[in-house]
C-alpha positions as CSV (number, residue, x, y, z in Angstrom):
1,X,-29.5,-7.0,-0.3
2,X,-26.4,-5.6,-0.9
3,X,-23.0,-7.7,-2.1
4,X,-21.1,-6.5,1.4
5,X,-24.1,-7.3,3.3
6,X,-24.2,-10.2,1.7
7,X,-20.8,-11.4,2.3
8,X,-21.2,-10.1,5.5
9,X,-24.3,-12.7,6.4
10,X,-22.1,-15.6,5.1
11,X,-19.4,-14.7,7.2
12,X,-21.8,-14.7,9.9
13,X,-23.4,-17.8,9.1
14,X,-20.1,-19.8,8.9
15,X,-19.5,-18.1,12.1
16,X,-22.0,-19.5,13.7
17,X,-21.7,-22.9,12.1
18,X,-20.3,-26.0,13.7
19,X,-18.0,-26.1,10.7
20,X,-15.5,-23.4,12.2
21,X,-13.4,-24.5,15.3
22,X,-11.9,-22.1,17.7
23,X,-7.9,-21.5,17.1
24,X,-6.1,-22.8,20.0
25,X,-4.3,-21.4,22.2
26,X,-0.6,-22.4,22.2
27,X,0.1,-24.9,25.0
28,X,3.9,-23.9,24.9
29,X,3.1,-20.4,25.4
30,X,0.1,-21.0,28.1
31,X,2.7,-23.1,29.7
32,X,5.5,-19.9,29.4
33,X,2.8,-17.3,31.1
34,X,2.1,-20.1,33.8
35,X,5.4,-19.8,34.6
36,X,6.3,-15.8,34.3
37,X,3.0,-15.9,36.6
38,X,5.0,-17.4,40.0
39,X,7.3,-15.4,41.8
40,X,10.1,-16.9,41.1
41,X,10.4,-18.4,37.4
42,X,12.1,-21.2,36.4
43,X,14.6,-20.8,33.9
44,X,15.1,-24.3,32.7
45,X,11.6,-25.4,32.5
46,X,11.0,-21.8,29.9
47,X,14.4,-23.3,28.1
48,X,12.8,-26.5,28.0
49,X,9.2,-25.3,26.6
50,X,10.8,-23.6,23.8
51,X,13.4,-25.7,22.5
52,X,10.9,-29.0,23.0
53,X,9.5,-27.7,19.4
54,X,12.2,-27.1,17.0
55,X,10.0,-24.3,15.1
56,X,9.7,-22.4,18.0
57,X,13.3,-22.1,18.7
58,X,14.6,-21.1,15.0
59,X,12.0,-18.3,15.6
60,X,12.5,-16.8,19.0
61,X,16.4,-17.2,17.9
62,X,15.5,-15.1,14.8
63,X,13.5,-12.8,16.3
64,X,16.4,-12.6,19.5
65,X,18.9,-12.1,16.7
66,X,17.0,-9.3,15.1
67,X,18.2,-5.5,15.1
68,X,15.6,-4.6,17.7
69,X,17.4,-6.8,20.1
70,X,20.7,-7.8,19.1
71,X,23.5,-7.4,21.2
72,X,27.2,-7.3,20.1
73,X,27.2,-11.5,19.4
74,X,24.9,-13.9,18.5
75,X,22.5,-15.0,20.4
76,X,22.5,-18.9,19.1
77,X,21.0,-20.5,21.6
78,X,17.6,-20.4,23.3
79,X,19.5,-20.6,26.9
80,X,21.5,-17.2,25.7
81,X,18.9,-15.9,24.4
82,X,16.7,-16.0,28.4
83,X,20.1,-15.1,29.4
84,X,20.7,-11.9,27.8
85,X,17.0,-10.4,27.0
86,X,15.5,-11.8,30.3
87,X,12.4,-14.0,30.8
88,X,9.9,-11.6,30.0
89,X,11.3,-10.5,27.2
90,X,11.5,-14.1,25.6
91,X,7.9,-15.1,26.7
92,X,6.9,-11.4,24.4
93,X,9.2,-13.5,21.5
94,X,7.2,-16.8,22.1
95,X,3.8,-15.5,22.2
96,X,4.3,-13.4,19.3
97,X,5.8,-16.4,17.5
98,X,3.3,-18.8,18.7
99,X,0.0,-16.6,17.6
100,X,1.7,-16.1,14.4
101,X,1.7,-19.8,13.9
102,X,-1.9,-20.4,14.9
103,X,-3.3,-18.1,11.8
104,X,-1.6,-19.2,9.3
105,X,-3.3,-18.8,5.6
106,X,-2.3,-19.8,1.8
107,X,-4.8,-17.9,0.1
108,X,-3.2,-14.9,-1.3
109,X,-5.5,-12.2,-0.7
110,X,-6.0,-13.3,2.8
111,X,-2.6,-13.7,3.4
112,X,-1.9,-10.3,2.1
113,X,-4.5,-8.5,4.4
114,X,-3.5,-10.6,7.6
115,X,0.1,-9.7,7.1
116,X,-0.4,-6.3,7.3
117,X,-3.1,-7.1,10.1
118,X,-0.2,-8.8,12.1
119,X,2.1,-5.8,11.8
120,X,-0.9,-3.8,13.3
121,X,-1.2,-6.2,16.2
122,X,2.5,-6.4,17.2
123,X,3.3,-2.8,16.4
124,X,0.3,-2.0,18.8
125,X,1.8,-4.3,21.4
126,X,5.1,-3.0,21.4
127,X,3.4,0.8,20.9
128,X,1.4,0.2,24.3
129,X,4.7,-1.5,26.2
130,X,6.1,1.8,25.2
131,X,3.5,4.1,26.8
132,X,3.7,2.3,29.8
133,X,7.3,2.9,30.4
134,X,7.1,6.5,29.1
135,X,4.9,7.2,32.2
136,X,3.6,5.7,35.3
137,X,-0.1,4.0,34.6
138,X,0.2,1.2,36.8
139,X,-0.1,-1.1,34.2
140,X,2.6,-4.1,33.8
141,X,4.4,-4.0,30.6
142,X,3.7,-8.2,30.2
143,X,-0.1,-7.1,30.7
144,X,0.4,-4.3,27.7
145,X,2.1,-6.8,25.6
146,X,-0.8,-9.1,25.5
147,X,-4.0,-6.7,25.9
148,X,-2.1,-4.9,22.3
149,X,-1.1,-8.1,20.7
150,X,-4.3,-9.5,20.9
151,X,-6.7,-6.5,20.8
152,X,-7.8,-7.2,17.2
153,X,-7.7,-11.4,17.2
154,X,-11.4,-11.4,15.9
155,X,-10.0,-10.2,12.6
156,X,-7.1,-12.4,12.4
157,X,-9.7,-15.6,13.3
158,X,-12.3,-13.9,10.7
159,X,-9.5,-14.3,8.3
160,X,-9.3,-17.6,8.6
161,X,-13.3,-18.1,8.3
162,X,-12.7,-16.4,4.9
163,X,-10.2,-18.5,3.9
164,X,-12.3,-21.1,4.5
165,X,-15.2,-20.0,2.9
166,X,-13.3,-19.1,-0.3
167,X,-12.0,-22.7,-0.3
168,X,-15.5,-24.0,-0.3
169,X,-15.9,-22.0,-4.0
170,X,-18.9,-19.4,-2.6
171,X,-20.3,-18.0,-5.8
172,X,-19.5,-14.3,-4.5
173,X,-16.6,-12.3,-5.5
174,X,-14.2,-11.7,-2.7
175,X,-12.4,-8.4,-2.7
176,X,-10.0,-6.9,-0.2
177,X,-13.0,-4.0,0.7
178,X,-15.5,-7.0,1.9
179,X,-13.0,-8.8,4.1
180,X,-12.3,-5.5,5.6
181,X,-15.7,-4.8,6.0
182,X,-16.6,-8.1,7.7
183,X,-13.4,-7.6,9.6
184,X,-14.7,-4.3,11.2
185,X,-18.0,-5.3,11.8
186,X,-17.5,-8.6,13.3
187,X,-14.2,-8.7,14.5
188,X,-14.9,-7.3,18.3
189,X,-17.7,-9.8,19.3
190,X,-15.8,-12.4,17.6
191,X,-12.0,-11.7,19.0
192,X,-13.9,-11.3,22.8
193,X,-15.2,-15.0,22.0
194,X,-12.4,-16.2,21.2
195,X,-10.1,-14.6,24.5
196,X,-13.0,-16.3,26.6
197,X,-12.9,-19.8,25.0
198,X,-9.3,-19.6,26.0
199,X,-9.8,-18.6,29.2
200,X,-7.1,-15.3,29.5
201,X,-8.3,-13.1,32.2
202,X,-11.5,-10.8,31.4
203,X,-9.4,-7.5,31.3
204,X,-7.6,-8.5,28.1
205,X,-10.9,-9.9,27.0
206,X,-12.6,-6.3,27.4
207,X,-10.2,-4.6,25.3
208,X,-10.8,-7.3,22.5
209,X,-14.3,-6.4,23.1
210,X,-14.5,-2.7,23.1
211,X,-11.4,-1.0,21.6
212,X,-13.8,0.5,19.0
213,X,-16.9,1.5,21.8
214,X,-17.8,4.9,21.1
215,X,-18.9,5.0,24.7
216,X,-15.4,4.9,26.3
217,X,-14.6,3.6,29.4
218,X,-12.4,6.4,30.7
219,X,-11.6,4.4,33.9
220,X,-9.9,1.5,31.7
221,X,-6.1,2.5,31.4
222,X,-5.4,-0.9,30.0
223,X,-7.8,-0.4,27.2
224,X,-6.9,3.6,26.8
225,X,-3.1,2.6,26.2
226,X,-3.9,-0.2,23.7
227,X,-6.7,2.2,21.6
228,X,-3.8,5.2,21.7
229,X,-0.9,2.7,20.7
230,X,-3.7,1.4,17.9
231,X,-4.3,4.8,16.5
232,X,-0.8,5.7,16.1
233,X,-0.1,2.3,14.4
234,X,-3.1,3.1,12.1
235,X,-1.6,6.6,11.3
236,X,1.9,5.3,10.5
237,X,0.2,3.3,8.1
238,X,1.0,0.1,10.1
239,X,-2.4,-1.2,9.5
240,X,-5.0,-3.0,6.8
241,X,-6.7,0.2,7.0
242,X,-4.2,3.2,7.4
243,X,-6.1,6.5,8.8
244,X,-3.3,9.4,8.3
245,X,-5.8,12.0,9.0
246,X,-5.6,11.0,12.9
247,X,-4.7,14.3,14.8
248,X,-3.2,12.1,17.6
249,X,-2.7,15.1,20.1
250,X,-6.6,15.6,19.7
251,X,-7.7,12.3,20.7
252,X,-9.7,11.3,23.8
253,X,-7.2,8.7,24.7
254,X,-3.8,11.5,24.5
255,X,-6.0,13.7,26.8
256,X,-7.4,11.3,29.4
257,X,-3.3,9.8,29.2
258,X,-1.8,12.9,30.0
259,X,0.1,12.7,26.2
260,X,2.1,15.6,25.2
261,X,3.0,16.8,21.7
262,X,6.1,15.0,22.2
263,X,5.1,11.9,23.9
264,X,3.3,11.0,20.8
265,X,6.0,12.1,18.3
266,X,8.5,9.9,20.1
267,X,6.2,7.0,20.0
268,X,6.0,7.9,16.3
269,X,9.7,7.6,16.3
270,X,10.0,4.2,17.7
271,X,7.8,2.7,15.7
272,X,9.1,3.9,12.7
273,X,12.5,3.0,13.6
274,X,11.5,-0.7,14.6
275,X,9.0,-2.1,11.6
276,X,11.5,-5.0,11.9
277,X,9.6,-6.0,14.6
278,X,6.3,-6.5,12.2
279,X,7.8,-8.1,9.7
């Protein structure tokens, strides 16, 4: 047996352990969608979520305060901060902020990889919001936000597993190759389970599931915008696993999209421009 299958099977056997619990999913930003869901949103009771947990406030300030959305003053307080950016916008703030809170890891290594994981996911999220205003799919941009932020959660929460399996002192050398490699293989079955057992609607739990299917479902918009938006994070380099080589024009997904030349370059562009937004 070899030493990735190896790691691999333990991976797999924590997995399936009952010493792992699911992540949960954050009640302030359950509570946020809830509210973005009605036809008419309540301001206050969004102001109120937010600045109920003081952690969540310094960061959707931070991130409100950023170059990707700063205006001409500070925002410096949450109420602005609906105010000025809109609801939608802020919930996009608080989920990001919220997920980033729930995989947390001190292990260096780990944190290392799942940094540069996290820029994939929110670059892919903000790279699929952009497609959908670039051209009429009929998919809603708060739909494209979540489907790319959360397209690759099984790796983030197999992370985690590794974290914890490292803390228990395995006698197997860890190296950044093997927890990419268990990443890969068990990330899609792992990141669907995980969507389901917190009950988000299937569509967001399909792309989870079959972003990587070599058997693409062409009729799937959602899932074509988050795999394009993926593939040009991965070829910017904003990934665990850059793949330069990616002839993004070529692709299945730029074809069944109706991409041009310059659709993708521009994407390129604003991606490029806005790393902040990773960070």
């Amino acid at each position: 047996m070899t030493a990735k299958t190896s790691f691999i099977d333990i991976v797999q056997h924590y997995l399936e352990s009952d010493t792992i619990t699911l992540p949960v999913f954050s009640a302030a930003a359950s509570r946020i969608q809830q509210e973005l869901a009605k036809k008419e949103p309540n301001i206050t009771i969004i102001e109120q979520v937010i600045t109920a947990d003081q952690s969540l406030s310094t960061q959707v300030l931070k991130t409100a305060n950023s170059p990707f959305y700063r205006g001409l003053a500070e925002i410096s307080t949450v109420r602005t901060a609906i105010m000025r950016l809109g609801i939608k916008e802020v919930a996009k703030i608080v989920l990001m902020a919220t997920t980033k809170n729930t995989f947390r890891c001190q292990d260096k290594l780990v944190k290392m990889i799942m940094k540069r994981l996290w820029q994939h996911s929110v670059g892919t999220a903000y790279g699929t919001v952009w497609l959908c205003k670039r051209h009429e799919y009929g998919v809603e941009q708060s739909q494209a936000f979540f489907a790319g932020l959360f397209h690759d959660v099984g790796k983030l929460f197999i992370l985690m597993v590794i974290e914890h399996i490292k803390q228990q002192k395995q006698q197997v050398r860890v190296t950044p190759s093997l927890m990419i490699e268990a990443m890969t293989k068990l990330h899609t079955s792992q990141g669907s389970k995980l969507l389901e057992h917190w009950n988000v609607p299937q569509p967001f739990v399909v792309v989870a599931r079959d972003h990587h299917d070599l058997e693409l479902d062409q009729s799937n918009t959602l899932l074509l915008l988050v795999r394009m938006a993926s593939q040009v994070c991965s070829k910017l380099g904003i990934s665990p696993v850059p793949a330069q080589e990616i002839v993004l024009p070529a692709t299945l997904e730029a074809s069944l999209l109706n991409l041009s030349e310059l659709d993708l370059a521009e994407l390129e562009i604003f991606l490029e421009d806005n790393k902040v937004l990773t960070a």
